[in-house]
C-alpha positions as CSV (number, residue, x, y, z in Angstrom):
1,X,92.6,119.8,89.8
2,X,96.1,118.7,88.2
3,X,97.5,115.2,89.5
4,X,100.9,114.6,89.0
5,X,100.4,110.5,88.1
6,X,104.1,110.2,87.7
7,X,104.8,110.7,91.3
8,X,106.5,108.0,92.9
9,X,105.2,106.8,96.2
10,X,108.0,106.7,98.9
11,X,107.4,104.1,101.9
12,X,108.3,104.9,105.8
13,X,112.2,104.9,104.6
14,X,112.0,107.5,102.3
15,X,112.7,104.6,99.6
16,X,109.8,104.0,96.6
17,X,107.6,101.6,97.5
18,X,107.7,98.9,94.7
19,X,105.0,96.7,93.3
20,X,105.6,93.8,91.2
21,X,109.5,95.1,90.2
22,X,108.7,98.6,89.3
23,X,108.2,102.0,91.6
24,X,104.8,102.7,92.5
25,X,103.6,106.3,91.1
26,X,100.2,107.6,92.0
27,X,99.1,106.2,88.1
28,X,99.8,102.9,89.0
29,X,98.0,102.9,92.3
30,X,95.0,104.8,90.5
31,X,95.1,102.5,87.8
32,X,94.9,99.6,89.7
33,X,92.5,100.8,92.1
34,X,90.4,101.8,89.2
35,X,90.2,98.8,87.3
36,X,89.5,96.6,89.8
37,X,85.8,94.8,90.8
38,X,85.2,95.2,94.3
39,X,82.6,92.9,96.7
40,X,79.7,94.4,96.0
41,X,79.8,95.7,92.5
42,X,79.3,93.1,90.5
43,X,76.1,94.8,89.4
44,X,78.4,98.0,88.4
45,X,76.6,100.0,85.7
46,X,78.5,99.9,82.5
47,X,78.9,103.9,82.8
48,X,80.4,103.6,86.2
49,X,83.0,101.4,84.6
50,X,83.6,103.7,81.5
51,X,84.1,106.1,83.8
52,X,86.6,104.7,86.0
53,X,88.0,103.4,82.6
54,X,88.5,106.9,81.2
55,X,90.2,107.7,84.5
56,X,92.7,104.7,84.3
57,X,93.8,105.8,81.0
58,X,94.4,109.5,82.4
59,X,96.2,107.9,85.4
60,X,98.0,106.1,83.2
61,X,99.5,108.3,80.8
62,X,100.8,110.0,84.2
63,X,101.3,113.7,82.6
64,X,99.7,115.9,85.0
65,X,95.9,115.5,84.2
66,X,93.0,118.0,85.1
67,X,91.2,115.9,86.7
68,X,87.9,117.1,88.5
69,X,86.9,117.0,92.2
70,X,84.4,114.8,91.3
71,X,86.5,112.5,90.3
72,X,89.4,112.7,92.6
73,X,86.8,112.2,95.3
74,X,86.4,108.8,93.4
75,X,89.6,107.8,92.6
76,X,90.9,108.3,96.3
77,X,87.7,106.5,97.6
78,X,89.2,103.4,95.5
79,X,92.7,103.7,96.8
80,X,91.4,103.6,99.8
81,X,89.3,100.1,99.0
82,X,92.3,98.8,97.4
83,X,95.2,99.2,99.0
84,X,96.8,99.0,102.9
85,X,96.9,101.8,105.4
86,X,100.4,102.6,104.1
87,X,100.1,103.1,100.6
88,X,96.7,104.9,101.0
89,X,98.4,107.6,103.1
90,X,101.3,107.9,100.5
91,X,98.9,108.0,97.7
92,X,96.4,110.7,99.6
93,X,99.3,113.0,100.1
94,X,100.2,112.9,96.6
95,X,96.8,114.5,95.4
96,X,96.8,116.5,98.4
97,X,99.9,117.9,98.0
98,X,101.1,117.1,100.8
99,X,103.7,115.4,99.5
């Protein structure tokens, strides 16, 4: 499955939502939801975390990746630990396309 990364996510105005002075795209969102420890999994196998690490770096180079249903079926299970109601629906929509 291609993910556009480099898609911005837009908030209840129609704006980009913004984190820490810059527009949030699906990368950043993935990246940050990738590389993060959660409650939990502090016992993370190191291949779990190359693997999420791998991801990040796809996420973050934001160029359309092929990215696998495996693994968008991980990456949208993090969003969703990571992030608010709000940007979890933006973000979902993206690699839905629904948005």
């Amino acid at each position: 499955m291609k993910l556009d990364f480099g898609k911005v996510l837009l908030g209840l105005d129609g704006k980009p939502i913004r984190f820490n002075d810059r527009d949030a795209t699906l990368g950043l969102i993935a990246v940050e939801a990738l590389c993060a420890v959660y409650p939990g999994e502090e016992n993370l196998a190191g291949a779990d975390k190359y693997k999420r690490a791998v991801l990040a770096e796809a996420a973050y180079k934001g160029d359309g990746a092929d990215i696998s249903a495996e693994d968008v079926a991980l990456i949208k299970q993090l969003i969703g630990k990571a992030y608010a109601p709000l940007v979890v629906k933006k973000a979902y929509d993206i690699i839905e396309g629904k948005s």
